[in-house]
C-alpha positions as CSV (number, residue, x, y, z in Angstrom):
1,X,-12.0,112.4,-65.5
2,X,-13.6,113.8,-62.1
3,X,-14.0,111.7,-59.4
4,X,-17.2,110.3,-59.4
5,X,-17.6,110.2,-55.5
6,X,-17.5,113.7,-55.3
7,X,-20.6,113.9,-57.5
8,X,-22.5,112.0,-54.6
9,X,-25.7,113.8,-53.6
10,X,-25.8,115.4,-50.4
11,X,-27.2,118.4,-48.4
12,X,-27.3,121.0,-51.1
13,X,-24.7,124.0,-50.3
14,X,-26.0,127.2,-49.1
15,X,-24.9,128.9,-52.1
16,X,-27.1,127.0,-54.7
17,X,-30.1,128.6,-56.1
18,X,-33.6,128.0,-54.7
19,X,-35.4,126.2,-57.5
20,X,-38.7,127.3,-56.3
21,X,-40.1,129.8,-53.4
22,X,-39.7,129.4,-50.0
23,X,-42.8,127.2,-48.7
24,X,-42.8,129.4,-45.3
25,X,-46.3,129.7,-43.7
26,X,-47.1,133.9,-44.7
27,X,-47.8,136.6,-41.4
28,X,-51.7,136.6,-41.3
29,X,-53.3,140.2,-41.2
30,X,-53.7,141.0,-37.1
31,X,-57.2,140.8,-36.1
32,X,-57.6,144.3,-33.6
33,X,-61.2,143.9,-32.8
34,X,-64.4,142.2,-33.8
35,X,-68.4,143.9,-33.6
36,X,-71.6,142.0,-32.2
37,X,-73.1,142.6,-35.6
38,X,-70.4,140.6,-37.0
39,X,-67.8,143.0,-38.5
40,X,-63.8,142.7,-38.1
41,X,-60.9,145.4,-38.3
42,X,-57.9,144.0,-39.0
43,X,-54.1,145.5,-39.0
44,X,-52.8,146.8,-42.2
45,X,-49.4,148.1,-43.0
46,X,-49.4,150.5,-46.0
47,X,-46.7,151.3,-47.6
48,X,-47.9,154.5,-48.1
49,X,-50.8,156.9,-46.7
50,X,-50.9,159.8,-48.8
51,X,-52.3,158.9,-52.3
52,X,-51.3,161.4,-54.8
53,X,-53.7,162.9,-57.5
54,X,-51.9,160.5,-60.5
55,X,-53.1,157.6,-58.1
56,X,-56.6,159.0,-57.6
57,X,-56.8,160.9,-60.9
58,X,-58.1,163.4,-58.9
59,X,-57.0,166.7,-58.0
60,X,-55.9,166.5,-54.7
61,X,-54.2,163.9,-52.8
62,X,-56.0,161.4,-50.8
63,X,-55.5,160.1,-46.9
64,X,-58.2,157.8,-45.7
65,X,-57.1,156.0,-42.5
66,X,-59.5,153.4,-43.1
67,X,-60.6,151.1,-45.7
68,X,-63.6,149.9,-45.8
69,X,-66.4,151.7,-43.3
70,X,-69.2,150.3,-40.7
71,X,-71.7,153.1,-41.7
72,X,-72.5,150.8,-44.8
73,X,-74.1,153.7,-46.9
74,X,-75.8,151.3,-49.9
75,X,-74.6,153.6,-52.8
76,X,-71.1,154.3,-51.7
77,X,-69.1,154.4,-54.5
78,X,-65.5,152.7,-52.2
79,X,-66.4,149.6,-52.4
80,X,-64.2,149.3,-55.4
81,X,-61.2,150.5,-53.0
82,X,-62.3,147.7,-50.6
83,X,-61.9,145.0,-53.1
84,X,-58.5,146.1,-54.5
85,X,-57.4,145.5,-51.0
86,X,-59.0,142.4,-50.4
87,X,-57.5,140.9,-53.6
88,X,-54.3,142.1,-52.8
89,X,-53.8,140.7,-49.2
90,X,-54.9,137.2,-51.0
91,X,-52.3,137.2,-53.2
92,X,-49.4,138.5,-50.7
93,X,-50.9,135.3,-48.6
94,X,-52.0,137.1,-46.0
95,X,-56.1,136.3,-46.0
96,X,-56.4,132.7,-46.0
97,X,-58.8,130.5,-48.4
98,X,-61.5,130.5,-46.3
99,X,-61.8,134.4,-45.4
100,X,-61.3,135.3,-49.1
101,X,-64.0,132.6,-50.1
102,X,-65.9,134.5,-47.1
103,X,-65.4,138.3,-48.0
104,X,-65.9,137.4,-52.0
105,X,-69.4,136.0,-51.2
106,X,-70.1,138.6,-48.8
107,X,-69.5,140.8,-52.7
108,X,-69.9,144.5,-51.9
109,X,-71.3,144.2,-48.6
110,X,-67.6,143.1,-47.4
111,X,-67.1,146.8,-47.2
112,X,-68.5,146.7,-44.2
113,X,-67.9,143.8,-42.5
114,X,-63.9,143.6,-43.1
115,X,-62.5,147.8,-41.8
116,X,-58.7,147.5,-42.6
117,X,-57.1,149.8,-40.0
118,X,-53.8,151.7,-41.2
119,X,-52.4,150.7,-37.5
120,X,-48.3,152.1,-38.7
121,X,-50.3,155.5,-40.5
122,X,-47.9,158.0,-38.0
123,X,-44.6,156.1,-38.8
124,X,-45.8,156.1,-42.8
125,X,-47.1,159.1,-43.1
126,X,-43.8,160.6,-41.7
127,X,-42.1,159.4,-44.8
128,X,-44.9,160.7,-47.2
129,X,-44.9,164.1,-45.8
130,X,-41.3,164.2,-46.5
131,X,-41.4,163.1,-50.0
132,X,-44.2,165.8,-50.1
133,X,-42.6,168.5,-49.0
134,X,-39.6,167.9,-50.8
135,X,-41.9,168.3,-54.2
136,X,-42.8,171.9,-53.3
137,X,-46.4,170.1,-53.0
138,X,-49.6,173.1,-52.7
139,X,-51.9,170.6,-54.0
140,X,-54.9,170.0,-51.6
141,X,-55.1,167.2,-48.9
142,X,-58.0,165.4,-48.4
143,X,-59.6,162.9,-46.2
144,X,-62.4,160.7,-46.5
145,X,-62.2,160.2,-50.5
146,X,-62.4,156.5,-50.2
147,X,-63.9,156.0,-46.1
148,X,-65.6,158.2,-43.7
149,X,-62.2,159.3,-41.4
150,X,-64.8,159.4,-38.4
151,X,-66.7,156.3,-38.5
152,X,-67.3,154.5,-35.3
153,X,-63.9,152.8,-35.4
154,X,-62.0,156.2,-34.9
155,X,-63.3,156.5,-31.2
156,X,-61.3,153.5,-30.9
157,X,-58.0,153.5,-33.2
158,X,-57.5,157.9,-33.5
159,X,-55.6,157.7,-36.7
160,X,-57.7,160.2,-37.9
161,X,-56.7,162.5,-34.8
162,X,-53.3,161.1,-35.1
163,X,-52.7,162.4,-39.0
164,X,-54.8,165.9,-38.3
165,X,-52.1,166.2,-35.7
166,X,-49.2,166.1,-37.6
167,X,-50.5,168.1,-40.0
168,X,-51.2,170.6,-37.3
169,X,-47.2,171.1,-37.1
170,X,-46.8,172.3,-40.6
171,X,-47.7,175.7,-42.6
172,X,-49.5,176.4,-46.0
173,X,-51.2,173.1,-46.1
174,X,-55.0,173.0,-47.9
175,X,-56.7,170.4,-46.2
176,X,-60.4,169.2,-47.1
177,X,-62.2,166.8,-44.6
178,X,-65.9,165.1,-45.7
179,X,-67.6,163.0,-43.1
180,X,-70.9,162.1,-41.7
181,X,-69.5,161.9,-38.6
182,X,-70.6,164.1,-35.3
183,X,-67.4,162.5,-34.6
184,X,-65.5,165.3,-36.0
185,X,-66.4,167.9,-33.4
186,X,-64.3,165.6,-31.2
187,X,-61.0,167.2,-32.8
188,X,-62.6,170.9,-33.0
189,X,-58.8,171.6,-31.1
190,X,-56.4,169.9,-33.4
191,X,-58.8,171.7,-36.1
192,X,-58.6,175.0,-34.8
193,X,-54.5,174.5,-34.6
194,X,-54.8,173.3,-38.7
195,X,-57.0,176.1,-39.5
196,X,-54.4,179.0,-38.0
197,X,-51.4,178.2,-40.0
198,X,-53.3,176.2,-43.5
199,X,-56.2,175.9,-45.2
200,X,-58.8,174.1,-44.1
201,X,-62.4,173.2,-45.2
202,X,-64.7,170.4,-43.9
203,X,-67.6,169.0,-45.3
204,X,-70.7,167.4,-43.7
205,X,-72.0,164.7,-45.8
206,X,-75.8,164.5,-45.6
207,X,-78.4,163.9,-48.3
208,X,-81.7,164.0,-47.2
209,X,-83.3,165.6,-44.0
210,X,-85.8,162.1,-44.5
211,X,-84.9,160.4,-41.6
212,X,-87.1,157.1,-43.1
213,X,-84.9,157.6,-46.3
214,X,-81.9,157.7,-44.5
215,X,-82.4,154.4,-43.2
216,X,-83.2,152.9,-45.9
217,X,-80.3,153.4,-47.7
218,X,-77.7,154.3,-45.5
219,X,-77.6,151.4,-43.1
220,X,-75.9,153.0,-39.8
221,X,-75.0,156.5,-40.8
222,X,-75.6,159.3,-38.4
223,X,-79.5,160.4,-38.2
224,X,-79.8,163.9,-40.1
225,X,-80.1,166.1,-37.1
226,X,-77.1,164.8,-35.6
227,X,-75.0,165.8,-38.8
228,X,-76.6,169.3,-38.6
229,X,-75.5,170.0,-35.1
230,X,-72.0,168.8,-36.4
231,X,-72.0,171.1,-38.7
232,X,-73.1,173.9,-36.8
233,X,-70.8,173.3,-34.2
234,X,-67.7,173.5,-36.4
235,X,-69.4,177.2,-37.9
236,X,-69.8,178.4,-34.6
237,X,-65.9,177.3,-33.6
238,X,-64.9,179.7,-36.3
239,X,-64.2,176.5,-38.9
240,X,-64.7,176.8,-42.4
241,X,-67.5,174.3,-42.8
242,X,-69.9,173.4,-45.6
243,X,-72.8,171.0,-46.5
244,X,-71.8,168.4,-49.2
245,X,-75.0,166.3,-50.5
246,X,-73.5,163.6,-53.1
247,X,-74.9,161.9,-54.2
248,X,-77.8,163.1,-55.2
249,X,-80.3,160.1,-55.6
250,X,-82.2,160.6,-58.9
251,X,-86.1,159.8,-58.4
252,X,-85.5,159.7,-54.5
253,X,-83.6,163.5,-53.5
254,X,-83.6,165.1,-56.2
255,X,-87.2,167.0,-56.2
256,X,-87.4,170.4,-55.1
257,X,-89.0,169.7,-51.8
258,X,-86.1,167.0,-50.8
259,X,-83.8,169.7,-51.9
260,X,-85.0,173.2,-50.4
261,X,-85.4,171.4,-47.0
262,X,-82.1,170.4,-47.1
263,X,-80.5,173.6,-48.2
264,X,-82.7,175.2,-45.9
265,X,-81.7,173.6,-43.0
266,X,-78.0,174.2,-44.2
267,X,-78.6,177.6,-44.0
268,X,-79.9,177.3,-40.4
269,X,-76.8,175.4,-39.4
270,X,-74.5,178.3,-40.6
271,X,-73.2,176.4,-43.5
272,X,-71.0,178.7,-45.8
273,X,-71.1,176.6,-49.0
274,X,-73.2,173.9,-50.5
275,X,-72.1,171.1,-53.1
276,X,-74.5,168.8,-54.5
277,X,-73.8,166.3,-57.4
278,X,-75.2,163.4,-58.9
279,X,-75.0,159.4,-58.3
280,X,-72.3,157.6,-60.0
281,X,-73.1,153.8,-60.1
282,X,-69.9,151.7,-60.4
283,X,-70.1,147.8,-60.8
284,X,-69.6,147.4,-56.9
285,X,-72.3,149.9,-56.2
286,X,-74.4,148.6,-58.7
287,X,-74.3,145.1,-56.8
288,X,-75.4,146.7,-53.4
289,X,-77.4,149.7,-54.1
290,X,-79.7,148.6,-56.9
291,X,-81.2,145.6,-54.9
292,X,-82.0,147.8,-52.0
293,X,-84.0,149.7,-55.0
294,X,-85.7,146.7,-56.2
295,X,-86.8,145.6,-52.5
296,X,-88.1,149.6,-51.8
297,X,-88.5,151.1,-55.9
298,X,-89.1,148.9,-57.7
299,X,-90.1,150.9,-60.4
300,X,-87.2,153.5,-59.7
301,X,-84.9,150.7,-60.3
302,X,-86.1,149.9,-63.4
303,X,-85.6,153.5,-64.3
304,X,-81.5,153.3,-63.0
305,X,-80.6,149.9,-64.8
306,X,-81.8,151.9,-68.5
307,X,-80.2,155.4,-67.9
308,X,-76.8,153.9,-66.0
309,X,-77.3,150.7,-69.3
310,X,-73.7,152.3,-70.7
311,X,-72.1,154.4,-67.9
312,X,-71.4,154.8,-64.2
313,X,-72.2,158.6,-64.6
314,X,-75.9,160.0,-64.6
315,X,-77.0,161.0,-68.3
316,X,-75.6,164.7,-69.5
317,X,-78.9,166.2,-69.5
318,X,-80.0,165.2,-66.1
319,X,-76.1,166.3,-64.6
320,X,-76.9,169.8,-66.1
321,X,-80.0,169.9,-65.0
322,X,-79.4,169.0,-61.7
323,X,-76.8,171.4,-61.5
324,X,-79.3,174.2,-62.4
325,X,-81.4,173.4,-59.8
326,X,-78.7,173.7,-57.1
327,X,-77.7,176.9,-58.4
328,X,-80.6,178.2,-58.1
329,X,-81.0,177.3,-54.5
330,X,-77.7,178.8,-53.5
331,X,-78.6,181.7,-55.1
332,X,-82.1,181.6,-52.8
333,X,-80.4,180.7,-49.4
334,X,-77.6,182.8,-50.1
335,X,-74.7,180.5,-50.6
336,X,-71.3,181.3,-53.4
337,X,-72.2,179.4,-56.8
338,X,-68.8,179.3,-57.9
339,X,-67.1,178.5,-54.9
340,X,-66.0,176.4,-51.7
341,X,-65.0,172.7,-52.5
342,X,-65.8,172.6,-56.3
343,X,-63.4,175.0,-57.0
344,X,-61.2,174.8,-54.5
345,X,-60.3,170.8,-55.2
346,X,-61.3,170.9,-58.6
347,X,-59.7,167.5,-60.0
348,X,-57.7,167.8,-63.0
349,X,-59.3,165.3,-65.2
350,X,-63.0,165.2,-64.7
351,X,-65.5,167.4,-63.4
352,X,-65.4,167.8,-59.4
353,X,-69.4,166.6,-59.7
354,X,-68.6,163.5,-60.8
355,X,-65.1,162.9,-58.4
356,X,-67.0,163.8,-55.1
357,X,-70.2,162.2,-55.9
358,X,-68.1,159.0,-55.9
């Protein structure tokens, strides 16, 4: 019979299983800076940078420095990337109660009020590039998928410079760059280095020339003349660069007039190639764009809720139709129909259309 004394409880040995998870207070995401207008960056450690096309289920793979983006265009489509991360730093611990209560009323307008800032993106993107490599990777890399790689917090934080400048040190590469940033032109060195030893394209995001419909729907984007000089700036540095309009806004820039004036004054920037492609309204666009419709359109917003009633992709006929129209525009202003970015990054299960007009 054991000795019942030795059954006595006392501090429990360190060997003994933990019945339940430690209760230790989690490391709260690091708050880097904080805007006037009210939005915050905060530090976030990735685990990885580079987003391969099984992630994306895209063709290319993906590096966006940022999440989440202070230009607050009304019908970007990652706001759905935005969330995902939100949600998941709440249930790693690392957003308390309060600012998840705060960013999940804020809805899809949290996108850009909360930038997450890939602070350790050199040290991770190290280990990507390796694993990259090591694949015999010739698939494309492209930034600003998911976040404008320019927006106003990269005169601050550089990780856009910082990831153009490693891949500056390797050979072969095909790298794809969209932004509405004259922010870009900053790098035109580091860009010049990329473009002698890989491929590179970039592509100015611009939709309109209407400076009054610019503003209304793109909250604190780059004015449309600013974009242009951009662009023509990278053309006359010797850069392949190109004029990306997506989306196109049914009912708002998608007339002929909206259209010509913008491929028009692509032209006059020295554009060499043009993609245009239809809105895509997701749930978390739907929740930010289409108000900003029924305040301004009210009858154009009518018109979205009963074509977009059963998908997030613009009706078939009006895609194909749309996509006439451009062609024949590029075949007026001069510009390749079959080429640049929508063949060049052609994703490998959908249409490029409806993967850049995201």
């Amino acid at each position: 019979m054991p000795d019942v004394r030795a059954l006595r409880l006392g501090p429990l040995p360190m060997t003994q299983l933990p019945l339940v998870a430690s209760e230790s207070s989690p490391v709260p995401l690091e708050v880097l800076d904080e805007r006037l207008r009210g939005t915050t960056f905060v530090a976030l450690a990735p685990r990885s940078v580079l987003n391969s096309p099984a992630q994306t289920g895209t063709g290319w793979w993906s590096l966006n420095p940022y999440v989440g983006c202070e230009f607050g265009c009304t019908y970007c489509y990652a706001r759905y990337a935005h969330r995902y991360v939100v949600e998941r730093a709440h249930d790693q611990g690392r957003l308390s109660p309060a600012d998840f209560s705060e960013l999940k009323a804020k809805g899809a307008e949290a996108f850009e009020r909360r930038i997450f800032v890939k602070e350790t993106l050199a040290e991770v993107l190290e280990r990507d590039l390796a694993r990259f490599f090591k694949r015999g990777n010739q698939t494309p890399i492209v930034f600003g998928t998911a976040t404008d790689p320019y927006q106003p917090a990269e005169r601050r934080f550089r990780l856009t410079r910082t990831a153009l400048e490693r891949l500056a040190r390797c050979e072969g590469l095909s790298v794809g760059i969209i932004t509405k940033s004259p922010l870009v032109t900053r790098d035109l060195d580091v860009l010049k280095r990329i473009a002698e030893r890989s491929d590179l394209e970039i592509c100015v995001s611009l939709i309109t020339v209407d400076t009054a419909l610019i503003r209304a729907v793109e909250v604190r984007s780059p004015l449309p003349a600013v974009r242009l000089r951009a662009l023509e700036k990278l053309v006359a540095a010797g850069l392949n660069a190109g004029l990306i309009v997506a989306p196109v806004l049914p009912g708002l820039t998608d007339d002929l007039a909206h259209l010509t004036a913008l491929v028009q004054a692509a032209k006059d920037a020295g554009a060499r190639f043009l993609y245009a492609g239809p809105l895509r309204l997701y749930a978390g666009v739907r929740e930010r764009f289409l108000p900003v419709l029924e305040a301004r359109f009210p009858s154009l917003a009518r018109r979205y809720k009963r074509a977009y009633a059963r998908s997030h992709s613009a009706p078939g006929e009006y895609a194909v139709a749309l996509r006439r129209r451009i062609e024949r525009l590029e075949r007026q202003f001069g510009f390749p129909v079959n080429d640049g970015m929508r063949d060049r990054y052609r994703p490998r299960r959908r249409p490029l259309q409806t993967a850049l007009s995201l």
